[in-house]
N, C-alpha and C positions, 0 to 999 in steps of 0.2 A: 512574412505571412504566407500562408498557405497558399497555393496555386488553385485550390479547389472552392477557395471564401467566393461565398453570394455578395452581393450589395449588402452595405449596411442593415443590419435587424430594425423591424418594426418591433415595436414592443412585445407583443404577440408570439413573434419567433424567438425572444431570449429563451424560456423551454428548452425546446427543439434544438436549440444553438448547443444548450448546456448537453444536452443528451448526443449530438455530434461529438462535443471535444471530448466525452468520457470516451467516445466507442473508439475516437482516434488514441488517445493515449493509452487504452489497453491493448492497440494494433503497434503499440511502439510506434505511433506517428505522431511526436511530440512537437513539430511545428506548425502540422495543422490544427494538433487541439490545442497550440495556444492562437491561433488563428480565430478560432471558431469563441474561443473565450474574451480574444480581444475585439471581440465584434459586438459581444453582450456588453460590455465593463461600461461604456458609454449609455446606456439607457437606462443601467439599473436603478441609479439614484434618483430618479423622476419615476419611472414606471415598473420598476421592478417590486414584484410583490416579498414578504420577508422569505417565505418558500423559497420561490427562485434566488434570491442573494443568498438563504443560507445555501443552497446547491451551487451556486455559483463558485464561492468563497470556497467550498470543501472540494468541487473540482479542482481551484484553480491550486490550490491546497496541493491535493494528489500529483498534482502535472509538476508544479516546484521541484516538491520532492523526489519525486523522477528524475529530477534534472542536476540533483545533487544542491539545489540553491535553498538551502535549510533555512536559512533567515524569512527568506521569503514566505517558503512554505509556513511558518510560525506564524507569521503576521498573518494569512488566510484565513487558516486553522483557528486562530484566536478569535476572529474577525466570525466565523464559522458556530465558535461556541458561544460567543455571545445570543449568536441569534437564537441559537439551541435553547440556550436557556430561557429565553422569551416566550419561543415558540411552544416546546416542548420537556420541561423542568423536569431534568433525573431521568431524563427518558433514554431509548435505545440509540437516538440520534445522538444523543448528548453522549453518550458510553464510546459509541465507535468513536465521533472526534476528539475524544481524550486520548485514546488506545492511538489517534492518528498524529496528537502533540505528543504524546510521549514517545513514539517511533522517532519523531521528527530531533526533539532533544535528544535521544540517545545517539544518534548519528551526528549529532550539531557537538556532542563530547561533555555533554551536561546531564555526565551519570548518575553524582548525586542527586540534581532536583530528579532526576526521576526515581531513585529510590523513595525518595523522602512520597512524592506523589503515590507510588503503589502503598507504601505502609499507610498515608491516610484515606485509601481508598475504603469503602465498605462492601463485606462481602459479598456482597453481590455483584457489584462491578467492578471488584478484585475478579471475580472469579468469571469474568465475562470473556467468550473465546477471543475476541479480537485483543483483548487486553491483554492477554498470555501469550498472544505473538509478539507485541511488543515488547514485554517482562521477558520472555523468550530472545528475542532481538538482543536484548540490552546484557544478557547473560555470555551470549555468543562473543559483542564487541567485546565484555570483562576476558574472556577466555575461561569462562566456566562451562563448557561444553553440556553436563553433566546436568547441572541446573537448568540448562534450556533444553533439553531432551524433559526431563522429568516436567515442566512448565506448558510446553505442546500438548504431551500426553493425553489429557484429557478432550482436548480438540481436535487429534487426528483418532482418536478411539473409538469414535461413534457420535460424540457431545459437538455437535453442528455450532458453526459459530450465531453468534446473536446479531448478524449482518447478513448482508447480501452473500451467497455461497459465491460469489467469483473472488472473494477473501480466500476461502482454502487453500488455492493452489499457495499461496503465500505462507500460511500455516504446514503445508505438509512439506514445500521447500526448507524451510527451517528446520523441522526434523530432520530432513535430508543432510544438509552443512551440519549440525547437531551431532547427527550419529555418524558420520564420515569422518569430522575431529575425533570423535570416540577408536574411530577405528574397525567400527562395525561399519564394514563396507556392502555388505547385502542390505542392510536392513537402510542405507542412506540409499540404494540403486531402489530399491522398493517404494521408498516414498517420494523419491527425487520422480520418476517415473506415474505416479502417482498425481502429483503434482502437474505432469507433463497430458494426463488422461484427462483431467479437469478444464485443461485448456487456459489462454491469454494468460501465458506466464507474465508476458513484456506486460498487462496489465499491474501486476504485483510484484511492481520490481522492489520493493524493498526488501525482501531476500536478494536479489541477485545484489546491491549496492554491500550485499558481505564481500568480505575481501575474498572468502575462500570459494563464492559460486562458479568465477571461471573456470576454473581448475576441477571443481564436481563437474561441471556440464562438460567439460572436453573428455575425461574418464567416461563420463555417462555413454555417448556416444561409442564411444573406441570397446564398452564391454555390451553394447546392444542395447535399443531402444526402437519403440514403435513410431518414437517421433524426432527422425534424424533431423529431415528440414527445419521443423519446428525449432530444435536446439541450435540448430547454424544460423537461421534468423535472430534468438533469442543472443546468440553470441556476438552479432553483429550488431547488437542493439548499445553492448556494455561500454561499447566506445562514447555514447551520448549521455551513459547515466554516470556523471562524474564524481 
């Protein structure tokens, strides 16, 4: 557990707790924000409002899957969309934690169910940005390069994702791997760097959990970037994301 954890949470501070472990996980501090998460886990079932446990569940979600422990992240996520659905039915919350199960399966190697999921999506939240990094994601692991370029496209071309923008840097990462396997090596420095301008890449590591990101970030560097440290940090991180 984290060296920085306060005393056990009063009810009151779960919140606060949940918004600490995001900020440590997108600093690539993935011991403290499971710290900070396992200090809320204990109070939620008495006092936790659904609010807070769906925030909870879809941190503890993100931090998993950071961590390469797909199972787990699934059970969150799941745990996550339930409450979505309660809370919130068909809504924006309910959209990103689908886009966050179907990342999580395509990395877990259960490509079909996620095809079969995109084809019964409806167009709307087919066509929703965070959705299309994961349809994007899942194109990359097929080794359709080509498909996950064309899938980004409309989310790195101006079309803002339908979540919080510290999602982009993970969208424009992806074009980045995308157009690198293509071979268009400017146009991967362009959005990899892009990516880099947006900031808390170690936030959105589910591009970097591609096989081909270390090998983009160490070129990135070696052909010029305005965020050398940033990329040494971010490299230093892929040893935790398994």
């Amino acid at each position: 557990m984290s060296s920085l954890a306060p005393e056990p949470a009063a009810p009151s501070l779960l919140d606060p707790y949940i918004v600490l472990a995001s900020g440590a996980r997108r600093q690539g501090r993935f011991a403290d924000a499971a710290g900070w998460l396992d200090l809320c886990e204990g109070e939620l079932g008495e006092n936790g409002s659904p609010v807070a446990r769906l925030a909870f569940h879809s941190e503890r979600g993100l931090l998993e899957l950071a961590r390469g422990r797909d199972r787990e992240a699934l059970a969150s996520f799941r745990a996550a969309e339930r409450l979505a659905a309660l809370l919130v039915p068909g809504g924006e919350a309910a959209t990103r934690i689908k886009a966050r199960i179907l990342e999580t399966l395509a990395f877990a190697g259960a490509t079909d169910l996620v095809e079969t999921i995109l084809t019964q999506m409806d167009k709307r939240q087919r066509d929703a940005g965070e959705v299309r990094v994961a349809a994007a994601i899942l194109r990359i692991l097929g080794e359709d390069p080509a498909s996950a370029a064309e899938e980004i496209e409309p989310v790195v071309r101006g079309a803002d994702l339908d979540g919080p923008r510290s999602r982009l840097p993970a969208a424009f990462g992806v074009e980045a791997i995308a157009r690198d396997i293509l071979g268009d090596r400017e146009a991967a420095h362009q959005a990899l760097e892009r990516a880099l301008d947006l900031g808390e890449p170690a936030g959105s590591v589910l591009w970097l959990r591609l096989q081909h990101a270390p090998g983009l970030l160490e070129r990135h560097v070696r052909s010029g970037t305005s965020h050398p440290l940033l990329v040494g940090y971010v490299l230093s991180l892929l040893g935790e994301i398994v």
